[in-house]
Jmol script that loads the backbone (N, CA, C; Angstrom):
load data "model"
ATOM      1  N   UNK A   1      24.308  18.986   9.031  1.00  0.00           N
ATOM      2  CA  UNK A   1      23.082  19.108   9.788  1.00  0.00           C
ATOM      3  C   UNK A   1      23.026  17.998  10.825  1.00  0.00           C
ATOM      4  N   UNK A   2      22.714  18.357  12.107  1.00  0.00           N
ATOM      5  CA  UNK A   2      22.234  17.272  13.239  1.00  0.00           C
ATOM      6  C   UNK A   2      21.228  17.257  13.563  1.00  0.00           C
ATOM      7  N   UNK A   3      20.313  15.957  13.978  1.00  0.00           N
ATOM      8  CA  UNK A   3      19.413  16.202  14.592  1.00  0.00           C
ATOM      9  C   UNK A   3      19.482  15.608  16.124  1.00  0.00           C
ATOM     10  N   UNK A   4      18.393  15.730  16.139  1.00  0.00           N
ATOM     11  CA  UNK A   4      17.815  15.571  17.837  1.00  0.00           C
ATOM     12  C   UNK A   4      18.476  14.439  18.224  1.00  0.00           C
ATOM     13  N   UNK A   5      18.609  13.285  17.195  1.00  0.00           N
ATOM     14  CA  UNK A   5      18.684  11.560  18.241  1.00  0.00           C
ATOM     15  C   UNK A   5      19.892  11.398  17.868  1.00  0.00           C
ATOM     16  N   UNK A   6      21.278  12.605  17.469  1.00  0.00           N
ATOM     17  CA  UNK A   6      22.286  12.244  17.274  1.00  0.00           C
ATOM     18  C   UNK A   6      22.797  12.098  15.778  1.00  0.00           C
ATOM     19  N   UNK A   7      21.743  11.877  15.235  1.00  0.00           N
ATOM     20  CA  UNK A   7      22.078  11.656  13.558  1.00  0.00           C
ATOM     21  C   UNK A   7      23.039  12.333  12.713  1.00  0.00           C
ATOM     22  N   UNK A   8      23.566  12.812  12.036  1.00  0.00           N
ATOM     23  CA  UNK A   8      24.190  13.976  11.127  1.00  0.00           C
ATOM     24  C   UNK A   8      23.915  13.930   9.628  1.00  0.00           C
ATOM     25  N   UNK A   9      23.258  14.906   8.503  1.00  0.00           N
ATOM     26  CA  UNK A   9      23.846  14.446   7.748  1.00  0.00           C
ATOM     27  C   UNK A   9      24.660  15.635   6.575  1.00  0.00           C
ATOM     28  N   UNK A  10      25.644  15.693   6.253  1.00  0.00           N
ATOM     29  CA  UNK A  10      26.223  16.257   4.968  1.00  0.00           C
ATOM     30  C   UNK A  10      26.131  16.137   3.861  1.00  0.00           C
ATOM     31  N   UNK A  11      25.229  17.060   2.815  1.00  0.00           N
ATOM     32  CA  UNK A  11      25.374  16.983   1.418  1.00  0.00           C
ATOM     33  C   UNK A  11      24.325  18.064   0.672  1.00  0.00           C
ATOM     34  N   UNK A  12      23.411  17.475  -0.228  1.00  0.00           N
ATOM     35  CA  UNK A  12      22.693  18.312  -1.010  1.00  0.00           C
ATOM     36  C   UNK A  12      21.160  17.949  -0.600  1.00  0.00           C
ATOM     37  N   UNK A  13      20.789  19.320  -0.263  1.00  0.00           N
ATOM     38  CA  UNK A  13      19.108  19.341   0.229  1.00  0.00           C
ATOM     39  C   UNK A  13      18.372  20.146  -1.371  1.00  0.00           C
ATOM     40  N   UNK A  14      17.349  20.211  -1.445  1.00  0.00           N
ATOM     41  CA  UNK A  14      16.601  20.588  -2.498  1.00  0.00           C
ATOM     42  C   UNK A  14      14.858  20.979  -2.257  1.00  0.00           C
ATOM     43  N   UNK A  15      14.732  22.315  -1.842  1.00  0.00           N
ATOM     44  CA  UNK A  15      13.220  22.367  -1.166  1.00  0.00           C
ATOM     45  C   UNK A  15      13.125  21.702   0.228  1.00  0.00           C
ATOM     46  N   UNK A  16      14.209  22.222   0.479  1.00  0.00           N
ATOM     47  CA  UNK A  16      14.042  21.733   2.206  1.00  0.00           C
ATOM     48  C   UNK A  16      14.330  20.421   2.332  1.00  0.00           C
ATOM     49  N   UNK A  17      14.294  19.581   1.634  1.00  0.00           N
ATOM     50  CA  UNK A  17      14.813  18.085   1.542  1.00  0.00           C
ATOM     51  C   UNK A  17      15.883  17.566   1.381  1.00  0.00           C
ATOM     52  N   UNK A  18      16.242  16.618   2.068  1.00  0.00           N
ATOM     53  CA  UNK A  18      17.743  15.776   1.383  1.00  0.00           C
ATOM     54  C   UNK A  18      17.244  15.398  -0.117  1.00  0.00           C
ATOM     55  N   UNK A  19      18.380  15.811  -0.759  1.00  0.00           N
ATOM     56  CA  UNK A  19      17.879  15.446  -2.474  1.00  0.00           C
ATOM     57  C   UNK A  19      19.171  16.091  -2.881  1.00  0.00           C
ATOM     58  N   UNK A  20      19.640  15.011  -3.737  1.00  0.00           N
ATOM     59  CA  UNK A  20      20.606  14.764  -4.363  1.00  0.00           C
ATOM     60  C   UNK A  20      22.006  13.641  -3.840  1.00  0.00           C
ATOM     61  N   UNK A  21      22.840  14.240  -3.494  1.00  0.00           N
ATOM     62  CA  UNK A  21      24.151  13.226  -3.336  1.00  0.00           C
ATOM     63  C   UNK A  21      24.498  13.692  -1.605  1.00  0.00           C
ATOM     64  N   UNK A  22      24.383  12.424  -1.079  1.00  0.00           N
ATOM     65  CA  UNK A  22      25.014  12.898   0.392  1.00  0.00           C
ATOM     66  C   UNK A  22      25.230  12.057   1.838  1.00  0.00           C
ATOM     67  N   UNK A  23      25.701  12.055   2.866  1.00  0.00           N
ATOM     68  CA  UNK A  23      25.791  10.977   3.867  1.00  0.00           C
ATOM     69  C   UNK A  23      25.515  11.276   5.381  1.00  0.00           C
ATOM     70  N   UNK A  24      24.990   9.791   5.165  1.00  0.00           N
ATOM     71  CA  UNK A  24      23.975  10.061   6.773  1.00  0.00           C
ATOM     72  C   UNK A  24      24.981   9.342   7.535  1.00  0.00           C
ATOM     73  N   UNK A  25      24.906   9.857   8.881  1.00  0.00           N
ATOM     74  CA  UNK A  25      25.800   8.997   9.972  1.00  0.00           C
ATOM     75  C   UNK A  25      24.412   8.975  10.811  1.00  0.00           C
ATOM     76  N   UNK A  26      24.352   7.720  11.496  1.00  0.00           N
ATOM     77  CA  UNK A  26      23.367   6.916  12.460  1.00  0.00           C
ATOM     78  C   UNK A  26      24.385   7.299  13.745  1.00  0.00           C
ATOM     79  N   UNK A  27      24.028   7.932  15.028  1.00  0.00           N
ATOM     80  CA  UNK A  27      24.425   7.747  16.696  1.00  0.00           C
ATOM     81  C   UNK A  27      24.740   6.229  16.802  1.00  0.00           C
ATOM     82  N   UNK A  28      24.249   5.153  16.562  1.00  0.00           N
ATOM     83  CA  UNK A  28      24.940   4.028  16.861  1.00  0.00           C
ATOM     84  C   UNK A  28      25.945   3.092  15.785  1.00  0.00           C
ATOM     85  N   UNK A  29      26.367   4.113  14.560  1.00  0.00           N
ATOM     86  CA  UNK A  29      27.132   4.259  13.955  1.00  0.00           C
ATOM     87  C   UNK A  29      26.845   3.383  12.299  1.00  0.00           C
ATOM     88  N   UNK A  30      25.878   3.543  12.144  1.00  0.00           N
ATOM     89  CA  UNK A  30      25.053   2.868  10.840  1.00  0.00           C
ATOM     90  C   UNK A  30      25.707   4.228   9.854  1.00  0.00           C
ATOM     91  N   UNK A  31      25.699   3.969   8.755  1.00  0.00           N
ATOM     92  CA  UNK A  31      26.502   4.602   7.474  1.00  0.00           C
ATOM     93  C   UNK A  31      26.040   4.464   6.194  1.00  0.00           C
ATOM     94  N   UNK A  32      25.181   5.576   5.371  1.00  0.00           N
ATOM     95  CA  UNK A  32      24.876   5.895   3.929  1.00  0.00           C
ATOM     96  C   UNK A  32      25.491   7.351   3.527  1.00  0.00           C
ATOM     97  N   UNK A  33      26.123   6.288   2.580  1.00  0.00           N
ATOM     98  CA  UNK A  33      26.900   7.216   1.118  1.00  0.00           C
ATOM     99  C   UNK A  33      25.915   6.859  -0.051  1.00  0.00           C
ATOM    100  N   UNK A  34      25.251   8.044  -0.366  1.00  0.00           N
ATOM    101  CA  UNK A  34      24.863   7.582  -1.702  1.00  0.00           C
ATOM    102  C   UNK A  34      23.802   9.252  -2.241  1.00  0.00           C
ATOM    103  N   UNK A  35      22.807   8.826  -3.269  1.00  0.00           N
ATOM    104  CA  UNK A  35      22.128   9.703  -3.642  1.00  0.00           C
ATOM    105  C   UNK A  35      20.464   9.194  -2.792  1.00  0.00           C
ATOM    106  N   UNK A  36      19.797  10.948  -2.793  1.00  0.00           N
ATOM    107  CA  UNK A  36      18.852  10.556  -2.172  1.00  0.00           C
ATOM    108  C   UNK A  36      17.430  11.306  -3.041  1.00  0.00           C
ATOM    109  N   UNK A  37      16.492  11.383  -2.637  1.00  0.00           N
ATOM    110  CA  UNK A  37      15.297  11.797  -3.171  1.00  0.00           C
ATOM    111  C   UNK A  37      14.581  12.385  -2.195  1.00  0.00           C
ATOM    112  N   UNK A  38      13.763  13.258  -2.189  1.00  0.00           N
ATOM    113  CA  UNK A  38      12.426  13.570  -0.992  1.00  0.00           C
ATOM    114  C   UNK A  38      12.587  13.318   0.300  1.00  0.00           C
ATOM    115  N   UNK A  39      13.827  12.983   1.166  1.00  0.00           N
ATOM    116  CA  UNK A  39      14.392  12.376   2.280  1.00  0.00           C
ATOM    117  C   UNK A  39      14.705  10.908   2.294  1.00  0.00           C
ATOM    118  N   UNK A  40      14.566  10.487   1.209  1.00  0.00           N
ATOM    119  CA  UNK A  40      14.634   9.367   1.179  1.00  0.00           C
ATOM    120  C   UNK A  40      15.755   8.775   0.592  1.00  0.00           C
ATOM    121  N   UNK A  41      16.714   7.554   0.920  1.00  0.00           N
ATOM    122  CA  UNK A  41      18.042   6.693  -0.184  1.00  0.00           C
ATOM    123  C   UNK A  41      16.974   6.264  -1.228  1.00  0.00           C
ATOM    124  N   UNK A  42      17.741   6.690  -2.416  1.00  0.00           N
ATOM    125  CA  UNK A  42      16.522   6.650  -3.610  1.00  0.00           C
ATOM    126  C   UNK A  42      17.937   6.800  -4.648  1.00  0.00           C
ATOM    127  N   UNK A  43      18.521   5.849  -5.378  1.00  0.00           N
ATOM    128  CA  UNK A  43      19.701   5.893  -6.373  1.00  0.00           C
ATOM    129  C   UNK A  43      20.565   4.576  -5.700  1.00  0.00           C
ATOM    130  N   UNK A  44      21.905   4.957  -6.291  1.00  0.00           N
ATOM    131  CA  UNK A  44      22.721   4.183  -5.729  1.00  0.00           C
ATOM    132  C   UNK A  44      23.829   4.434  -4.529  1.00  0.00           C
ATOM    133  N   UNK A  45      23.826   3.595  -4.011  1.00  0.00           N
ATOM    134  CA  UNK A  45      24.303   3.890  -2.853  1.00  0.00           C
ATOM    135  C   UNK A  45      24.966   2.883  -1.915  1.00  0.00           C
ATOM    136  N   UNK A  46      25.755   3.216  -0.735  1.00  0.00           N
ATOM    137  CA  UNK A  46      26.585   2.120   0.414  1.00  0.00           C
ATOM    138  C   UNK A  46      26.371   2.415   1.819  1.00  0.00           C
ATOM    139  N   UNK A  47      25.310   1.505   2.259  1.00  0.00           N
ATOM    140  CA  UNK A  47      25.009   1.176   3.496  1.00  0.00           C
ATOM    141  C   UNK A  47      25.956   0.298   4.460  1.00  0.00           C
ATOM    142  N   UNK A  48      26.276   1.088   5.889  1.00  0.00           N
ATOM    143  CA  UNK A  48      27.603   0.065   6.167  1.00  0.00           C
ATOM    144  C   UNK A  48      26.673  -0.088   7.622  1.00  0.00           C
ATOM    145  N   UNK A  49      26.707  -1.399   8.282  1.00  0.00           N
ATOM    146  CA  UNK A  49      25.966  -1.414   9.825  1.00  0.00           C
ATOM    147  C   UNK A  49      27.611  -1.644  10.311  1.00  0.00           C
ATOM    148  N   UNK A  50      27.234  -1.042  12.100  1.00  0.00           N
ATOM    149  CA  UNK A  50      28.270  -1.210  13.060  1.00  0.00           C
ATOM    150  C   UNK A  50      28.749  -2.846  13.000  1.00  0.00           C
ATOM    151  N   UNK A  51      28.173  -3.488  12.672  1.00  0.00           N
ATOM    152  CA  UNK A  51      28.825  -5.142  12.813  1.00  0.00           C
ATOM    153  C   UNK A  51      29.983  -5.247  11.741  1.00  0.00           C
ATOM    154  N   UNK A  52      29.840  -4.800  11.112  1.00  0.00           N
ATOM    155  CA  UNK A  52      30.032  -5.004   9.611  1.00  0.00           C
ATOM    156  C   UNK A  52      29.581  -5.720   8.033  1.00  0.00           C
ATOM    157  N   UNK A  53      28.510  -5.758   8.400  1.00  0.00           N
ATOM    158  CA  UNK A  53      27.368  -5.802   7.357  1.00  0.00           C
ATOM    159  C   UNK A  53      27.855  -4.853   6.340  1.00  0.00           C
ATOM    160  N   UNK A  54      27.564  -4.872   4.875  1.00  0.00           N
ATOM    161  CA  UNK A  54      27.858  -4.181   3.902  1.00  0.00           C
ATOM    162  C   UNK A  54      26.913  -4.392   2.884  1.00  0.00           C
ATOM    163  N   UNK A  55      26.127  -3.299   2.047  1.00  0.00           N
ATOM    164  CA  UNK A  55      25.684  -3.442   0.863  1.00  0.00           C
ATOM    165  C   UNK A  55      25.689  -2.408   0.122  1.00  0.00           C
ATOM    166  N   UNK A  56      25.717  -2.774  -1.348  1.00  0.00           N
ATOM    167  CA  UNK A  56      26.006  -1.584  -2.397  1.00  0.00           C
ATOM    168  C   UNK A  56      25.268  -1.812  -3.128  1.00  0.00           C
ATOM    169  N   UNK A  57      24.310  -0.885  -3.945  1.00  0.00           N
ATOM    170  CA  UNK A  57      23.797  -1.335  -5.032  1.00  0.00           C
ATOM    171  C   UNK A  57      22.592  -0.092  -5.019  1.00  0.00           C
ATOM    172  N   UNK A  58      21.260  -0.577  -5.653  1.00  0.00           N
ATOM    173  CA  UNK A  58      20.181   0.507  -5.785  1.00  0.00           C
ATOM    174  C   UNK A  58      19.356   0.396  -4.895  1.00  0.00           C
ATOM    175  N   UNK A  59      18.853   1.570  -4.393  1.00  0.00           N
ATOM    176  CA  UNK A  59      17.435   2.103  -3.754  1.00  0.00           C
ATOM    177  C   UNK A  59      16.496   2.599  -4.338  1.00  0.00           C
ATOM    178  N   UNK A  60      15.532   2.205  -3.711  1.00  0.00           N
ATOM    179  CA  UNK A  60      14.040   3.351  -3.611  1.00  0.00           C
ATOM    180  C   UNK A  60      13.254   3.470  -3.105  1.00  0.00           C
ATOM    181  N   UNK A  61      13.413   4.883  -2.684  1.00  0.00           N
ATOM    182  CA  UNK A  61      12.347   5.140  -0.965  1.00  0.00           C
ATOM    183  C   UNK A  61      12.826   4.121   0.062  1.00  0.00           C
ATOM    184  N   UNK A  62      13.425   3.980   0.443  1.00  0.00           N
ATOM    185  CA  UNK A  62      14.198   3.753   1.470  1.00  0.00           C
ATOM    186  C   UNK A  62      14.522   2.433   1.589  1.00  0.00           C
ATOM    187  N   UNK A  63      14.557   1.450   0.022  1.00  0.00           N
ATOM    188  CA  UNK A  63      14.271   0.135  -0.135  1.00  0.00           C
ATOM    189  C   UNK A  63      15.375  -0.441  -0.835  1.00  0.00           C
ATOM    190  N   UNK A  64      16.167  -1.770  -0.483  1.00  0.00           N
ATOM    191  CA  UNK A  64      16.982  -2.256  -1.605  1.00  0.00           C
ATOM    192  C   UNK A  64      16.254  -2.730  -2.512  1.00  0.00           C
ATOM    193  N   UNK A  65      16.426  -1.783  -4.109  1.00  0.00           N
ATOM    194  CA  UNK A  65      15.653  -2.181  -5.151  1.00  0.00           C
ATOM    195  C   UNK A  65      16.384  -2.395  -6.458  1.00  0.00           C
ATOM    196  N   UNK A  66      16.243  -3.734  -7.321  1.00  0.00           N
ATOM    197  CA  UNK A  66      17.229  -3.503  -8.361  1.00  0.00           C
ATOM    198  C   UNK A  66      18.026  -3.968  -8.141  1.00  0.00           C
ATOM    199  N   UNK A  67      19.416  -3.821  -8.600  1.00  0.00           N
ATOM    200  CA  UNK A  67      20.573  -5.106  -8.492  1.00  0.00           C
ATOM    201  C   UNK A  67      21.871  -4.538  -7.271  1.00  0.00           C
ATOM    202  N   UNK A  68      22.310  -4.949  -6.293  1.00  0.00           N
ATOM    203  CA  UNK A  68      22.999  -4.969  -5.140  1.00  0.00           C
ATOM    204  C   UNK A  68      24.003  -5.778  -4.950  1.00  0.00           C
ATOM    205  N   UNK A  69      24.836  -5.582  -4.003  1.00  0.00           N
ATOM    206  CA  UNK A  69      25.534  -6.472  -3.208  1.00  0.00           C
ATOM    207  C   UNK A  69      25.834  -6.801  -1.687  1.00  0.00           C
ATOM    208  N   UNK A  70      25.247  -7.794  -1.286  1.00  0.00           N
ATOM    209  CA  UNK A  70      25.514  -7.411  -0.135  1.00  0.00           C
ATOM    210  C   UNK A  70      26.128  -8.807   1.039  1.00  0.00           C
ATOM    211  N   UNK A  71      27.007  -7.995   1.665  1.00  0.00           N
ATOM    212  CA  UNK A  71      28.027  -8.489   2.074  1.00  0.00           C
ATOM    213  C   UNK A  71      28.068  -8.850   3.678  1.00  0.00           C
ATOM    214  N   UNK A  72      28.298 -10.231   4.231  1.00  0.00           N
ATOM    215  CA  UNK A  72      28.526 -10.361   5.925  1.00  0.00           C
ATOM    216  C   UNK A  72      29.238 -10.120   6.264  1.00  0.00           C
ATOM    217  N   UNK A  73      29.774  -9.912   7.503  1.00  0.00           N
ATOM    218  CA  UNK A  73      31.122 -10.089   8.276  1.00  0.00           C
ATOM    219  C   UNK A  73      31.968 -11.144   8.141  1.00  0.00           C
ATOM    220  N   UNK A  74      31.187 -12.523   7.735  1.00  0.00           N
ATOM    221  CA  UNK A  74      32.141 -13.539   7.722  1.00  0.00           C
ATOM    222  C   UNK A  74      32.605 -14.012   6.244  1.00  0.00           C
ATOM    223  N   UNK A  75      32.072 -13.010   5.118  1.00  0.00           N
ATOM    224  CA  UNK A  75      32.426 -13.271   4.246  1.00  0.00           C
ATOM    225  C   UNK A  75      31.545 -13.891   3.042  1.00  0.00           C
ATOM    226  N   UNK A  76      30.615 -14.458   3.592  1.00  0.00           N
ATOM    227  CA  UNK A  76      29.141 -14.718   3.117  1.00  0.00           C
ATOM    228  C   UNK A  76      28.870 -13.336   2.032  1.00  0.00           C
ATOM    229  N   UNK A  77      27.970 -13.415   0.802  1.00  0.00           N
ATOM    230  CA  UNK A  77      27.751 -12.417  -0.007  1.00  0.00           C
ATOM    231  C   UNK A  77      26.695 -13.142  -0.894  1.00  0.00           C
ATOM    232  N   UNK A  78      26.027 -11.942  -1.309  1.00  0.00           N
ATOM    233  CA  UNK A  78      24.599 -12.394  -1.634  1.00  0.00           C
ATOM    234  C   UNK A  78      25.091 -10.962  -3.256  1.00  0.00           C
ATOM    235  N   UNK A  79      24.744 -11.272  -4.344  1.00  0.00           N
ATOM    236  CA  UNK A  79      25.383 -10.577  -5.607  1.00  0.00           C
ATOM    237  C   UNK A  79      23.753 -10.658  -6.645  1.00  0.00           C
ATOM    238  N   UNK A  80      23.141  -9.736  -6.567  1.00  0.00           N
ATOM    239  CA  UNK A  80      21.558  -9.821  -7.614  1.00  0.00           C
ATOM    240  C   UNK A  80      20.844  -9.298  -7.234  1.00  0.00           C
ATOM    241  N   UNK A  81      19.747  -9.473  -8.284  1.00  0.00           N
ATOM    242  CA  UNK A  81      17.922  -8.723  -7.611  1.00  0.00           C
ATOM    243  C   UNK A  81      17.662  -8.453  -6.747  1.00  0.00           C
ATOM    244  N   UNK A  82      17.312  -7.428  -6.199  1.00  0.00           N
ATOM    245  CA  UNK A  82      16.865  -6.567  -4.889  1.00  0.00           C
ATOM    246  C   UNK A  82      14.859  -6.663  -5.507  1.00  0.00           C
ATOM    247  N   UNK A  83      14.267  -7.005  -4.779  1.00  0.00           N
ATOM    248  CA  UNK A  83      12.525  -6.327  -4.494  1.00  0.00           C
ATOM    249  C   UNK A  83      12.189  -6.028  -2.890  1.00  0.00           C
ATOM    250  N   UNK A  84      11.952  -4.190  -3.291  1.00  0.00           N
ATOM    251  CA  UNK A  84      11.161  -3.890  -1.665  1.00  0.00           C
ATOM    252  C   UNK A  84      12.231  -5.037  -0.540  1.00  0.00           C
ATOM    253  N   UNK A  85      13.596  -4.173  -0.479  1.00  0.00           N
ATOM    254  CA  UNK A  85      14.093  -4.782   0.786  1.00  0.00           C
ATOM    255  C   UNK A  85      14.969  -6.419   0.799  1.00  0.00           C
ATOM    256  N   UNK A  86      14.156  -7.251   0.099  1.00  0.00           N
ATOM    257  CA  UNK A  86      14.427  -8.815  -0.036  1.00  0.00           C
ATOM    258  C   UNK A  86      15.501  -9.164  -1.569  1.00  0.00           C
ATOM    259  N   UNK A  87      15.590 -10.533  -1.135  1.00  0.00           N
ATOM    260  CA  UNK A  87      16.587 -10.903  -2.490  1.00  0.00           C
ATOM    261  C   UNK A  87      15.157 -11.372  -3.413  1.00  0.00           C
ATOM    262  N   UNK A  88      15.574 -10.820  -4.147  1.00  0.00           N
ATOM    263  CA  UNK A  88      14.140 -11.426  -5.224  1.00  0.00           C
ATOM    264  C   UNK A  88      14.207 -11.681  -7.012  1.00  0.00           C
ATOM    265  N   UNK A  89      14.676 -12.398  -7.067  1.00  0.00           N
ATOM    266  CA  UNK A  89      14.784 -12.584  -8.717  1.00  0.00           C
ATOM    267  C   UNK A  89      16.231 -13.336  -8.827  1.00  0.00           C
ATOM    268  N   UNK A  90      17.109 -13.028  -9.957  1.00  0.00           N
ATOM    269  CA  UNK A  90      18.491 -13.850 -10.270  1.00  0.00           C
ATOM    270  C   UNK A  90      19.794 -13.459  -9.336  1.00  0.00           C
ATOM    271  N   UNK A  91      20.348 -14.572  -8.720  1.00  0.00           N
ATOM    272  CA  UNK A  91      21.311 -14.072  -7.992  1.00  0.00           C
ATOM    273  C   UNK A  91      22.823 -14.905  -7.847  1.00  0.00           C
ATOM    274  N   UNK A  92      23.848 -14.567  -6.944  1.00  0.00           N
ATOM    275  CA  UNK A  92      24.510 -15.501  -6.862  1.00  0.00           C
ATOM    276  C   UNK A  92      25.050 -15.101  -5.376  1.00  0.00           C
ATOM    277  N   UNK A  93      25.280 -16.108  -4.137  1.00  0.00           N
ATOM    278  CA  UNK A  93      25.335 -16.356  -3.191  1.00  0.00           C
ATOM    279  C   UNK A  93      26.570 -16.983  -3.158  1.00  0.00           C
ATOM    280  N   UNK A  94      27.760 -16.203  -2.747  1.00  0.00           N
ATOM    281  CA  UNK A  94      28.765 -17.136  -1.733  1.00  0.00           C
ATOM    282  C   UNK A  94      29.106 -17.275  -0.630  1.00  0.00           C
ATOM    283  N   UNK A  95      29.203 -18.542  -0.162  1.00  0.00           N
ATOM    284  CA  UNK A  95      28.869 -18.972   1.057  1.00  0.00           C
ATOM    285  C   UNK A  95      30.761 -18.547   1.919  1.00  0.00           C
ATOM    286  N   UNK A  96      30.213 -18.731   3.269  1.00  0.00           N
ATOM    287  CA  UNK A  96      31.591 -18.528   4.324  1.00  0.00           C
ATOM    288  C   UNK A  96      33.237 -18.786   3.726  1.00  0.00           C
ATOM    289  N   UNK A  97      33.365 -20.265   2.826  1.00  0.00           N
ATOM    290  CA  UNK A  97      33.823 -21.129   2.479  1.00  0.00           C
ATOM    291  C   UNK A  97      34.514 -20.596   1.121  1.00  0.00           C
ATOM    292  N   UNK A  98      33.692 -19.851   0.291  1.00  0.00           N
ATOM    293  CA  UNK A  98      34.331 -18.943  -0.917  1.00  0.00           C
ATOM    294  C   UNK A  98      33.528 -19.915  -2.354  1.00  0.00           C
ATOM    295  N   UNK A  99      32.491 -20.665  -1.601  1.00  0.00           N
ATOM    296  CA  UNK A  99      32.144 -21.581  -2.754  1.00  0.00           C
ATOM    297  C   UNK A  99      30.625 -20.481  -3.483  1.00  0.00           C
ATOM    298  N   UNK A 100      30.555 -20.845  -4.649  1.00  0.00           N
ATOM    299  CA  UNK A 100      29.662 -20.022  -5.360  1.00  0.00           C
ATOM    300  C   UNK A 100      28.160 -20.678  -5.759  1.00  0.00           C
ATOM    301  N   UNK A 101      27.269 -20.077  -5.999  1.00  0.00           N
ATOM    302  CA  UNK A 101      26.066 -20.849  -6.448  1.00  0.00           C
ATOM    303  C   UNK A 101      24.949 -19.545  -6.931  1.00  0.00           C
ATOM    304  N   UNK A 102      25.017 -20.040  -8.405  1.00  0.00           N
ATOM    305  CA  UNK A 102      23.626 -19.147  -8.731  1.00  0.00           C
ATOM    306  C   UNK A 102      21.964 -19.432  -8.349  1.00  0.00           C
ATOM    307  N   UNK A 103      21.386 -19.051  -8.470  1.00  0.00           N
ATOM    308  CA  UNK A 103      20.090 -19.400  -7.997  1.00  0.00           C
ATOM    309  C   UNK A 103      19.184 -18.489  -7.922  1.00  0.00           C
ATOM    310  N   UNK A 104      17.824 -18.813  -7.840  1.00  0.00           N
ATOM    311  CA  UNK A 104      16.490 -17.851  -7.829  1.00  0.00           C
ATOM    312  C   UNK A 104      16.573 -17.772  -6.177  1.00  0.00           C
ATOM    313  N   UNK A 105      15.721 -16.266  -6.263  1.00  0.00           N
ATOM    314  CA  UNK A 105      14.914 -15.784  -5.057  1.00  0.00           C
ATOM    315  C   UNK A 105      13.857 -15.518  -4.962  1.00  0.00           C
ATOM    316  N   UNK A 106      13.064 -15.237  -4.090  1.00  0.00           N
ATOM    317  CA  UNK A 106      11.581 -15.045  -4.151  1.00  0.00           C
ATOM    318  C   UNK A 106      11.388 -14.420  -2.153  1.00  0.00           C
ATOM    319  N   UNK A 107      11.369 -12.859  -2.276  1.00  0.00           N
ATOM    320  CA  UNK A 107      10.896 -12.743  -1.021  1.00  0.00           C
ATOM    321  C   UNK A 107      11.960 -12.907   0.039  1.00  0.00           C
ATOM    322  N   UNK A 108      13.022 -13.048  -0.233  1.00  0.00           N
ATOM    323  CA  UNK A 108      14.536 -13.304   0.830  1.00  0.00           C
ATOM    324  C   UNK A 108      15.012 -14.741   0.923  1.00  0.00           C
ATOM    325  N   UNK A 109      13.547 -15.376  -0.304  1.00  0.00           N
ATOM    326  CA  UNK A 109      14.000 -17.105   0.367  1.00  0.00           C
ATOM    327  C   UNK A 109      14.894 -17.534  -1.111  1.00  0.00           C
ATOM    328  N   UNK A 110      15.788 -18.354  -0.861  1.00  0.00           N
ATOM    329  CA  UNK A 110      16.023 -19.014  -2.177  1.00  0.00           C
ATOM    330  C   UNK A 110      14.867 -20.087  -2.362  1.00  0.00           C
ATOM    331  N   UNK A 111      14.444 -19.918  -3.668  1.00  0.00           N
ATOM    332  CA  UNK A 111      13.566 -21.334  -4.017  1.00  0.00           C
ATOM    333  C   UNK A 111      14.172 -22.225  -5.154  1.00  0.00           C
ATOM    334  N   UNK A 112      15.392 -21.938  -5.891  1.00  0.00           N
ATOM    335  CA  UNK A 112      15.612 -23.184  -6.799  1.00  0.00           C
ATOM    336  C   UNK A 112      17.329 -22.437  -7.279  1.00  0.00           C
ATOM    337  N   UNK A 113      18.073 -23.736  -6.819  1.00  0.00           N
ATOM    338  CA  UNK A 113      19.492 -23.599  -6.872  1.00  0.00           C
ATOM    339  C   UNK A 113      19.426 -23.936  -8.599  1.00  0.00           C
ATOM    340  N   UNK A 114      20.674 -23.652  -9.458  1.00  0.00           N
ATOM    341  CA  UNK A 114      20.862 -22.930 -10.930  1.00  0.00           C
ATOM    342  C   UNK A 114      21.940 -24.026 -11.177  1.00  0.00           C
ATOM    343  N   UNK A 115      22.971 -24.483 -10.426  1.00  0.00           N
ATOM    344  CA  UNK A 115      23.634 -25.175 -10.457  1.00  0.00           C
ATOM    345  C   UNK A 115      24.280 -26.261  -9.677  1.00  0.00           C
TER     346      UNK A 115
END
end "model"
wireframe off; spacefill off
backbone 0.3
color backbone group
């Protein structure tokens, strides 16, 4: 299926809806593989941006929710708790360098390094 602004997507609709397992291509080349709900990424799933941004892990309603991974271009990676979008709860962060560090989140911010 295409739409109007270029979009495409291939897989399983349900009552007229995307619902079930399937992948969206974005016109400026943004990328979901995963399962969906009511039109919505709702399960697990792999979001890829044109930079090369990467994340894997759970959705809902169109939200990173639940436990993820997600990955920079330079190698940077963020491994834990997803809330509504943000890093939020137990995680572990490695930096450019390959060095590791567990730590809390709250809202996208780290507030208290673990080790």
């Amino acid at each position: 299926m295409e739409w109007a602004d270029g979009s495409t997507y291939t897989g399983d609709f349900k009552n007229n809806k995307i619902c079930g397992v399937g992948t969206h291509r974005w016109k400026e080349g943004k990328v979901y593989e995963g399962q969906w709900k009511n039109n919505k990424m709702h399960g697990k799933g792999r979001y890829k941006w044109p930079d090369g941004r990467f994340y894997e892990g759970s959705y809902q309603d169109d939200k990173k929710e639940g436990n993820g991974i997600f990955t920079w271009p330079d190698g940077r990676k963020y491994e834990g708790e997803w809330h509504y979008n943000k890093q939020h709860g137990s995680g572990k962060f490695t930096d450019s360098k390959g060095i590791v560090r567990s730590g809390e989140w709250r809202e996208g911010n780290n507030i208290k390094w673990l080790d």
